[in-house]
KETOR-280812 format. One record per residue: residue number from 1; residue in three letters; x, y, z of N, C-alpha, C in turn. Coordinates in Angstrom, 2 decimals, always signed. Layout:
<rs>
{i NUM; aa ALA; n.X X; n.Y Y; n.Z Z; ca.X X; ca.Y Y; ca.Z Z; c.X X; c.Y Y; c.Z Z}
...
</rs>
This chain:
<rs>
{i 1; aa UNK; n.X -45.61; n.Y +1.61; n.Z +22.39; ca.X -45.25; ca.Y +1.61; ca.Z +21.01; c.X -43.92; c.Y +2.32; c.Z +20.78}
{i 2; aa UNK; n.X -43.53; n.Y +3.37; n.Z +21.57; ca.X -42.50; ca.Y +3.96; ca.Z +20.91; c.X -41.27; c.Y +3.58; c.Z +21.88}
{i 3; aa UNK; n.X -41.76; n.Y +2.80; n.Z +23.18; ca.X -40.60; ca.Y +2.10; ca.Z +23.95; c.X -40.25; c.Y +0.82; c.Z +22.76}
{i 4; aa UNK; n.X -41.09; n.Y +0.18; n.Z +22.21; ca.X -40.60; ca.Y -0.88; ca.Z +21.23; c.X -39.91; c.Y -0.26; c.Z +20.43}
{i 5; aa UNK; n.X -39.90; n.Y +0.66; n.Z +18.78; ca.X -39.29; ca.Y +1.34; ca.Z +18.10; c.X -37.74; c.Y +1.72; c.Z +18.83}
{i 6; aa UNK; n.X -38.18; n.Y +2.16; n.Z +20.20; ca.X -36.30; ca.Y +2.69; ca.Z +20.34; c.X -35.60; c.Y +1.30; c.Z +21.06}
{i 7; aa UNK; n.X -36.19; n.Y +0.23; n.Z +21.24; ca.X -35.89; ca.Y -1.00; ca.Z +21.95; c.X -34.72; c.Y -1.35; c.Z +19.96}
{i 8; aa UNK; n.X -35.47; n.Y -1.35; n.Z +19.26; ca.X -35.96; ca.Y -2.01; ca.Z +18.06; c.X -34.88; c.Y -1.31; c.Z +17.49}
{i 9; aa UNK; n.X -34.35; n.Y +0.63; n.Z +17.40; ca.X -33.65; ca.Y +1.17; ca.Z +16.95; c.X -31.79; c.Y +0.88; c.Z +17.68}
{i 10; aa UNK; n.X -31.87; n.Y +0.54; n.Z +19.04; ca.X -30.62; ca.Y +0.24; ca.Z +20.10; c.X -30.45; c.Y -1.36; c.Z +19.10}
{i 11; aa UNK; n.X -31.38; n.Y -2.21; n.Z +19.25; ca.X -30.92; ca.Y -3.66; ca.Z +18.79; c.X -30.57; c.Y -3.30; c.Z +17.32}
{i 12; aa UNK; n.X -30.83; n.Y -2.78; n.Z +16.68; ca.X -30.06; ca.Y -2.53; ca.Z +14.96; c.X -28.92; c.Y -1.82; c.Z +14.93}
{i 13; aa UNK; n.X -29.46; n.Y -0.62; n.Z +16.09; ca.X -27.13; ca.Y +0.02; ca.Z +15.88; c.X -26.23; c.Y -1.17; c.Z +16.24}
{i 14; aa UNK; n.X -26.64; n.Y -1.74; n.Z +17.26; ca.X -25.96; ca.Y -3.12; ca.Z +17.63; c.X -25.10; c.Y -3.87; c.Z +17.11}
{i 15; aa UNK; n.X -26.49; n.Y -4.39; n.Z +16.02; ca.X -26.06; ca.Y -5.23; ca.Z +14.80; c.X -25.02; c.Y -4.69; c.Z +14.20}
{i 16; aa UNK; n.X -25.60; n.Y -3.42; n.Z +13.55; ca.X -24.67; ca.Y -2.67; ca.Z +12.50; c.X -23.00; c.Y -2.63; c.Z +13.29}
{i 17; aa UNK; n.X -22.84; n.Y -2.26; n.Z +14.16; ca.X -21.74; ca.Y -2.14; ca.Z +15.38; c.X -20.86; c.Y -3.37; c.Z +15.09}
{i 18; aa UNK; n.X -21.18; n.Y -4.37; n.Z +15.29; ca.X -21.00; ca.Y -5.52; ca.Z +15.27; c.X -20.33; c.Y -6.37; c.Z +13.89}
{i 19; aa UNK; n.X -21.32; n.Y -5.72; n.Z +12.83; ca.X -20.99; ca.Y -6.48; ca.Z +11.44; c.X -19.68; c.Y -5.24; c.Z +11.37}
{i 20; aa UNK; n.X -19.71; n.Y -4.10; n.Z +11.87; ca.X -18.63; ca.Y -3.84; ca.Z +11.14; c.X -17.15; c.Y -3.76; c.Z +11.95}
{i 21; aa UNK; n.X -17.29; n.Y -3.86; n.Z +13.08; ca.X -16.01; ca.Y -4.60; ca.Z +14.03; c.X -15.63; c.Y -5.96; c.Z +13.00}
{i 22; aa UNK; n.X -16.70; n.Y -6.52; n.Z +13.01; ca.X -16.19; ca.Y -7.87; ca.Z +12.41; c.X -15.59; c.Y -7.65; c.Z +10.93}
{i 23; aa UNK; n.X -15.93; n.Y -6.90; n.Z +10.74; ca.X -15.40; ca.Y -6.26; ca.Z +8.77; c.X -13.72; c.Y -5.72; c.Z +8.94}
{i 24; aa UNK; n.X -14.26; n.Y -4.73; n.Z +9.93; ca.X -12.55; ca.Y -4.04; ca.Z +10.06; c.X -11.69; c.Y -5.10; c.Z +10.95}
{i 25; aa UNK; n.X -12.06; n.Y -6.48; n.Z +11.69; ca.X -10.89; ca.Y -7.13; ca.Z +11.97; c.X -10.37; c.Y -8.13; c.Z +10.63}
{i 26; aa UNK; n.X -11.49; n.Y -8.79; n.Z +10.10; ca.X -11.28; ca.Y -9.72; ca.Z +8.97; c.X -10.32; c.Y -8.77; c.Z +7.73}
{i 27; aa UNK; n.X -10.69; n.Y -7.46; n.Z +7.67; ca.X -9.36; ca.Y -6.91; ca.Z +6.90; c.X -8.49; c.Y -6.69; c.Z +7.54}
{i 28; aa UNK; n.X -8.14; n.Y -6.54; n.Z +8.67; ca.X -6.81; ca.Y -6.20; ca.Z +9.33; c.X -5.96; c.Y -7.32; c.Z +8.94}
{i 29; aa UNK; n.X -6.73; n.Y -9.08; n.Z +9.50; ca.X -6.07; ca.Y -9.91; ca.Z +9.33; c.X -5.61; c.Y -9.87; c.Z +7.98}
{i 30; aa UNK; n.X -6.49; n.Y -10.06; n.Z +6.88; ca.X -6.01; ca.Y -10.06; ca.Z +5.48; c.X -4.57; c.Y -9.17; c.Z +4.86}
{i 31; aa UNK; n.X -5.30; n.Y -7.71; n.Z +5.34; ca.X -4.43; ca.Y -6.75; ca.Z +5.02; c.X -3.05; c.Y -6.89; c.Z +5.67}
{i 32; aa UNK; n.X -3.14; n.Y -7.62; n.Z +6.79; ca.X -1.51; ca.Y -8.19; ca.Z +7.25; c.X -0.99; c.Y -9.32; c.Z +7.00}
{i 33; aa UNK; n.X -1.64; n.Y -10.26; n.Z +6.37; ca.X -1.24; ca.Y -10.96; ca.Z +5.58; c.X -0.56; c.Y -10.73; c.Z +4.30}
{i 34; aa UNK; n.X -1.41; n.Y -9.74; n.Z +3.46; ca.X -0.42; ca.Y -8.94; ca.Z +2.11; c.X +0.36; c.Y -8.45; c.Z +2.39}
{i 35; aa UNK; n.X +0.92; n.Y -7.70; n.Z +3.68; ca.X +1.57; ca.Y -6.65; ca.Z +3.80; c.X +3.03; c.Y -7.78; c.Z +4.51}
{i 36; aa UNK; n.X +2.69; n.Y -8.74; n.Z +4.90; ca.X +3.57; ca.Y -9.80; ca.Z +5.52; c.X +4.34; c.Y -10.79; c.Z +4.12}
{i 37; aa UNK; n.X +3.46; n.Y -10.88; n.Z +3.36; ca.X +3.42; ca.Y -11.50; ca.Z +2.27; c.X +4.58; c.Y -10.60; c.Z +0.84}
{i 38; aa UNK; n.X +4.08; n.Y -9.33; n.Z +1.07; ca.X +4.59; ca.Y -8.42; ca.Z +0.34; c.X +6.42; c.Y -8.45; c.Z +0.70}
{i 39; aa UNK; n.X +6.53; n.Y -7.98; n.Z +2.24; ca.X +7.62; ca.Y -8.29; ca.Z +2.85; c.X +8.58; c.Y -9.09; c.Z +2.72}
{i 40; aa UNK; n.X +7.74; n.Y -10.66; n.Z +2.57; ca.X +8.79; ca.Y -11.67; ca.Z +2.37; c.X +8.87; c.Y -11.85; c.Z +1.01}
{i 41; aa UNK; n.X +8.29; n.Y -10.97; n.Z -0.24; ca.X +8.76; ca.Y -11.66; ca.Z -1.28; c.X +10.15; c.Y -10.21; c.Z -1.38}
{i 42; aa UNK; n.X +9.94; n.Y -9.25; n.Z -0.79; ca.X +10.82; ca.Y -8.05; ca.Z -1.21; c.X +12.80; c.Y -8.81; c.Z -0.31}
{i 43; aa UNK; n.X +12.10; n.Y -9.17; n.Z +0.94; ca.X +13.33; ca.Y -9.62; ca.Z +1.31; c.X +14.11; c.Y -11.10; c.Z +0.70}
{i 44; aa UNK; n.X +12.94; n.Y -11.83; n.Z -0.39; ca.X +13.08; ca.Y -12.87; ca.Z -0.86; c.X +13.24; c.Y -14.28; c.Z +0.13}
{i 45; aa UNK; n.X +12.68; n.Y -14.29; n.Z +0.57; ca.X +12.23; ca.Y -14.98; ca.Z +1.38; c.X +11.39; c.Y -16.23; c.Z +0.67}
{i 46; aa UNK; n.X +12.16; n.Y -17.80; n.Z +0.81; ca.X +11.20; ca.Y -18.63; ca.Z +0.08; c.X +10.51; c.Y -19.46; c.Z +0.46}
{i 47; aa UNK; n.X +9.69; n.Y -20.45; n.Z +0.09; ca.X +8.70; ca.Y -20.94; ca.Z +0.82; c.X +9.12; c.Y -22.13; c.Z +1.49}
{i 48; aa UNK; n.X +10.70; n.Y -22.28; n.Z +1.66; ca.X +11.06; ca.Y -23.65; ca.Z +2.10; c.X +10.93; c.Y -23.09; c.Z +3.89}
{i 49; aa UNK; n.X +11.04; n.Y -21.91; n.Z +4.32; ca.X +11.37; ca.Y -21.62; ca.Z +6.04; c.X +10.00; c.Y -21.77; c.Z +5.87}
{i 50; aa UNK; n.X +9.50; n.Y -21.50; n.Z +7.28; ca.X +8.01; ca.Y -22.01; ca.Z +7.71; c.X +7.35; c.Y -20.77; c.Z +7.76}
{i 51; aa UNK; n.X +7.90; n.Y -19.69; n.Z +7.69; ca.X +6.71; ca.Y -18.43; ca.Z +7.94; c.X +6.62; c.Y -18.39; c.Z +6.15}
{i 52; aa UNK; n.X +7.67; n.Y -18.31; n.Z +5.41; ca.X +7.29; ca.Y -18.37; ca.Z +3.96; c.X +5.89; c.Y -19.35; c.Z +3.25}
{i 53; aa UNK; n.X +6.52; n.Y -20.63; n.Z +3.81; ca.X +5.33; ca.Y -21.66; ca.Z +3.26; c.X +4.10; c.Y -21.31; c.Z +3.90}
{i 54; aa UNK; n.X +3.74; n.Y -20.57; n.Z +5.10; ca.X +2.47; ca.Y -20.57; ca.Z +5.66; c.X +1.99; c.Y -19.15; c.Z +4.80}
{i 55; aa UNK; n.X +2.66; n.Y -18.54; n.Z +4.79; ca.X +1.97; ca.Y -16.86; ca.Z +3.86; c.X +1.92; c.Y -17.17; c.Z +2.20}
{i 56; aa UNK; n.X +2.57; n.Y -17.95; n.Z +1.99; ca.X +2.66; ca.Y -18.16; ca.Z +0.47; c.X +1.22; c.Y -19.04; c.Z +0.30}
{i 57; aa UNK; n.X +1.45; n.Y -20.45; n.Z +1.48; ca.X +0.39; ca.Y -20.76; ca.Z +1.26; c.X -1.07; c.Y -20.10; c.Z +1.36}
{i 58; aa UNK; n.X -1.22; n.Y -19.37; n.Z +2.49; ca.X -2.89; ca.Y -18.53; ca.Z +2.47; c.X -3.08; c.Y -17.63; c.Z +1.39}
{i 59; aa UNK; n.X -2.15; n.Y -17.26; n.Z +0.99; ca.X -2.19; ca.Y -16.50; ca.Z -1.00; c.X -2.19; c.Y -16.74; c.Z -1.83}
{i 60; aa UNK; n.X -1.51; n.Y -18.58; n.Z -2.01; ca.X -1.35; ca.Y -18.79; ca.Z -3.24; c.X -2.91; c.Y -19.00; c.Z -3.80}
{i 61; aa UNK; n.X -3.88; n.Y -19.41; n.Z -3.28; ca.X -5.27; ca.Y -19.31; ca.Z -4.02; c.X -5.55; c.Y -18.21; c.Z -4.59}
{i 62; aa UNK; n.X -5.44; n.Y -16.63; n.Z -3.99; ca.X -5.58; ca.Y -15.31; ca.Z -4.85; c.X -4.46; c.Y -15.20; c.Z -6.11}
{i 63; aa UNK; n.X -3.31; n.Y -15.59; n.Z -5.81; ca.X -2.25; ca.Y -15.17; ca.Z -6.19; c.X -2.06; c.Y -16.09; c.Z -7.45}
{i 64; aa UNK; n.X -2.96; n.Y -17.19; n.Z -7.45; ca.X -2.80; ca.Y -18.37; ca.Z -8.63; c.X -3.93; c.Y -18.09; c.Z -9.66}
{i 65; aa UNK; n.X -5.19; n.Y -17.03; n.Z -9.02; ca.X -6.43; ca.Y -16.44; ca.Z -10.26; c.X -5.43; c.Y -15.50; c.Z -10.78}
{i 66; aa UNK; n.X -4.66; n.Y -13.93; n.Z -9.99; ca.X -4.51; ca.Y -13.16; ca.Z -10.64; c.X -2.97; c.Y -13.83; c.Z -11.94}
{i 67; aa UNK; n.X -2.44; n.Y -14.79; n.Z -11.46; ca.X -1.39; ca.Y -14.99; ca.Z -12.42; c.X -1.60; c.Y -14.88; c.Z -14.23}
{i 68; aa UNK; n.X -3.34; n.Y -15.25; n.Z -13.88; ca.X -3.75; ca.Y -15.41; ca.Z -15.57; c.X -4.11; c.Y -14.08; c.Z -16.41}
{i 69; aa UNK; n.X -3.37; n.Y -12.93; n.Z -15.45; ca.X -3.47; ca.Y -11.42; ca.Z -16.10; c.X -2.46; c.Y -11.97; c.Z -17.19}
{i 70; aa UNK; n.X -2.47; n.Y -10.60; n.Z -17.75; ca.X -1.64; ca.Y -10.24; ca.Z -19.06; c.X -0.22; c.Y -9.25; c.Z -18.41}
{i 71; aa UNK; n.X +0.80; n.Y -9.90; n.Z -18.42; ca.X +1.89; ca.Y -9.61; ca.Z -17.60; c.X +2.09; c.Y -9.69; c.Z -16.09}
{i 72; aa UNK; n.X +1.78; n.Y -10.58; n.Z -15.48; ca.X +1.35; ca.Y -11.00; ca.Z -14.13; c.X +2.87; c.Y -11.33; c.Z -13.46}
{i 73; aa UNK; n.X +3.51; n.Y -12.00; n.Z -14.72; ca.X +5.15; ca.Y -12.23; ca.Z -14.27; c.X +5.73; c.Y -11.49; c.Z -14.43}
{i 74; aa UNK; n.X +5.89; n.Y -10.03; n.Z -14.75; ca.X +6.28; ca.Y -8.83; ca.Z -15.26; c.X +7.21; c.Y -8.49; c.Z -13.66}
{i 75; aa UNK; n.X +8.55; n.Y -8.30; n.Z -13.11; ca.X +9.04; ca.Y -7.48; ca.Z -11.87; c.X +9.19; c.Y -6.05; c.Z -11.88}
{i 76; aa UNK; n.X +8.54; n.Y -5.05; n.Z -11.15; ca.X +8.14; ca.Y -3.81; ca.Z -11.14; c.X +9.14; c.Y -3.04; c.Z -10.14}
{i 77; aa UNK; n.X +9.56; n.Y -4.16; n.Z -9.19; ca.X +10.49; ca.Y -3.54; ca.Z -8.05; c.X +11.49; c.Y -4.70; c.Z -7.78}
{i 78; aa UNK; n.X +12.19; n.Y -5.02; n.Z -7.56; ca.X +13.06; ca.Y -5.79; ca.Z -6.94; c.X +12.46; c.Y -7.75; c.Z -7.45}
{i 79; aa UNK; n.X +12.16; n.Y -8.33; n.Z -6.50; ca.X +11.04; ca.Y -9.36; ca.Z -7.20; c.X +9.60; c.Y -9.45; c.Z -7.10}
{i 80; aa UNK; n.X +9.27; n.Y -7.69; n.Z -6.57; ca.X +7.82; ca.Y -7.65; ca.Z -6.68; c.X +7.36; c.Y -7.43; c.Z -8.16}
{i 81; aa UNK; n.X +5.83; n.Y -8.67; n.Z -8.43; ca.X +6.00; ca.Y -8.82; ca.Z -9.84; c.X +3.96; c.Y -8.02; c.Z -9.96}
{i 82; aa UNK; n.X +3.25; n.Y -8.06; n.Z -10.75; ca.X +2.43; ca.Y -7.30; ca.Z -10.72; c.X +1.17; c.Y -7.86; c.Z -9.61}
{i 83; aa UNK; n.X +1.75; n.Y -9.03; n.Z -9.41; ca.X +0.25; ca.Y -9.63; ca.Z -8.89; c.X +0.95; c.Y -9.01; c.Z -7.46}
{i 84; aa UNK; n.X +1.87; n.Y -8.85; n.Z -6.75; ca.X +2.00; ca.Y -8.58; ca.Z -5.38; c.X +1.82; c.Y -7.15; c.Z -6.01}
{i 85; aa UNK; n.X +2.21; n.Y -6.48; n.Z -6.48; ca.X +1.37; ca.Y -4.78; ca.Z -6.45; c.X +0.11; c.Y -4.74; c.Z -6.02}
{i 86; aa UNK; n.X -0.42; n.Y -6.00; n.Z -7.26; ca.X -1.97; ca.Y -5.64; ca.Z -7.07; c.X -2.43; c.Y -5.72; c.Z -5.76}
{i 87; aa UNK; n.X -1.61; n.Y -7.40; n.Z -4.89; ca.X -2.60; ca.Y -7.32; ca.Z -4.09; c.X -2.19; c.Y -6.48; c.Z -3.35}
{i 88; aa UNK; n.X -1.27; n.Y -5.83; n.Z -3.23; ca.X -0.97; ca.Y -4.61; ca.Z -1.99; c.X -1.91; c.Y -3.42; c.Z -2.23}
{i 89; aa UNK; n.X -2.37; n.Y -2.78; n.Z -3.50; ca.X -2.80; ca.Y -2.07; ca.Z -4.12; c.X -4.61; c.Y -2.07; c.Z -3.62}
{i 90; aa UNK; n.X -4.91; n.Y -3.33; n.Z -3.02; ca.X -6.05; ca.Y -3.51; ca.Z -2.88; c.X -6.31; c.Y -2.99; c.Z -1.25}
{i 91; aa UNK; n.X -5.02; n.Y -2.85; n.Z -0.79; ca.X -5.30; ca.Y -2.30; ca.Z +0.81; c.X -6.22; c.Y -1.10; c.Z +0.81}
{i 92; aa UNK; n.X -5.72; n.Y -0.31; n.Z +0.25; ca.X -6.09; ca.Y +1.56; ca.Z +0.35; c.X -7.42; c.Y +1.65; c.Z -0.63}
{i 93; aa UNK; n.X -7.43; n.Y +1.00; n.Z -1.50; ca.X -8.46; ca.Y +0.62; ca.Z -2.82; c.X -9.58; c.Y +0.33; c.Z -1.47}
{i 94; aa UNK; n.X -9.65; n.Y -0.47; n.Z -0.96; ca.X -10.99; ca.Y -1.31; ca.Z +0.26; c.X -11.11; c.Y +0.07; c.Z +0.97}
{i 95; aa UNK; n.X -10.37; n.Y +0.30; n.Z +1.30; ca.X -10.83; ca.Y +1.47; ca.Z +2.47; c.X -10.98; c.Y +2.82; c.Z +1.97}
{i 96; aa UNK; n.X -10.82; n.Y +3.05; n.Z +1.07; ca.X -11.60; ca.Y +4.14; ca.Z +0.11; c.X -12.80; c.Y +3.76; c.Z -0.50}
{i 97; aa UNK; n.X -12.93; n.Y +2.59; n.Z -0.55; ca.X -14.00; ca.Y +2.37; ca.Z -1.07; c.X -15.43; c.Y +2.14; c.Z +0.24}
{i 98; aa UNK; n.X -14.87; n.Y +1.53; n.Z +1.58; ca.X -15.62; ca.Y +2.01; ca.Z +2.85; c.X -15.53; c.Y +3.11; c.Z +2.73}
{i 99; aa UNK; n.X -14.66; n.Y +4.98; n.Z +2.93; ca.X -15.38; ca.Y +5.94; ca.Z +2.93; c.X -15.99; c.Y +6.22; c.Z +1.89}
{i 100; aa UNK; n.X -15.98; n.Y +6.09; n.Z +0.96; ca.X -16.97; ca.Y +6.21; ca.Z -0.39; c.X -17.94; c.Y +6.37; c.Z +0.25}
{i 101; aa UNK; n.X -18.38; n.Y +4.69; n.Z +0.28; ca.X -20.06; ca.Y +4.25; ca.Z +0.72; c.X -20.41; c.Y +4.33; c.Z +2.03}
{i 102; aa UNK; n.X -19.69; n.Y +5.02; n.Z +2.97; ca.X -19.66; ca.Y +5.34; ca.Z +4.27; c.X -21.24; c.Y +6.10; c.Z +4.47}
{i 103; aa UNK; n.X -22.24; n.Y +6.22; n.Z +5.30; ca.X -23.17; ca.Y +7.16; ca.Z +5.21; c.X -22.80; c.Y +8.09; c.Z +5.95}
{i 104; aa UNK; n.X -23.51; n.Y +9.46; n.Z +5.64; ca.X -23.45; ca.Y +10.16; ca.Z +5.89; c.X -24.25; c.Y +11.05; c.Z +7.43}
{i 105; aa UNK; n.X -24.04; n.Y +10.18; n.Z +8.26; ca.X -25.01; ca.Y +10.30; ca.Z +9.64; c.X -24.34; c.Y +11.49; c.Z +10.32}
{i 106; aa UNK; n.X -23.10; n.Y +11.35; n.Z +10.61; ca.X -22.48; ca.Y +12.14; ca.Z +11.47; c.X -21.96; c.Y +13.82; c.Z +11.48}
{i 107; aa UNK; n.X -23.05; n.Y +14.83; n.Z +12.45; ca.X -23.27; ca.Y +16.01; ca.Z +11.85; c.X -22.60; c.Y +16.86; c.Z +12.34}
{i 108; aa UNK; n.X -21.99; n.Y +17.84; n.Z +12.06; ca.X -20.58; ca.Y +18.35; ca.Z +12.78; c.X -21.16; c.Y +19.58; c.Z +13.68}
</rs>
């Protein structure tokens, strides 16, 4: 019985192990996508070269909901306009929000 339970406790850290490798690569990719994205609109960079059209394109779906803010076309820096703040803004926002809800297992 208690060889099953710790069989049972190894196969769930596992899991957990696992879902969150897979969490912190799927934001890496993302988060380097904004941060690539961010880049080429600061150096102005347009979507006619091919690294432009491929980053513009994997954003323009986020980047075409947030347009319907209230000053979305507003430029804050150079031709960064509010929606590239935001989404840059959302990097450090995610990962504060993992240690937030982080548990508290690890005992010093």
């Amino acid at each position: 019985m208690l060889e099953q339970a710790e069989r049972r406790r190894v196969q769930m850290s596992t899991r957990s192990q696992l879902a969150t490798e897979l969490l912190l690569t799927s934001f890496a990719l993302v988060a380097s996508i904004i941060v690539l994205r961010t880049l080429l609109v600061v150096l102005d960079i347009s979507d006619r070269i091919w690294i432009g059209e491929f980053i513009y394109g994997l954003t323009s779906p986020v980047t075409s909901l947030l347009d319907f803010l209230p000053g979305a076309e507003r430029e804050l820096y150079r031709n960064l306009t509010t929606v590239d703040l935001t989404l840059l803004a959302i990097i450090p926002l995610f990962l504060l929000g993992i240690v937030a809800t982080g548990r508290g297992t690890d005992s010093l």
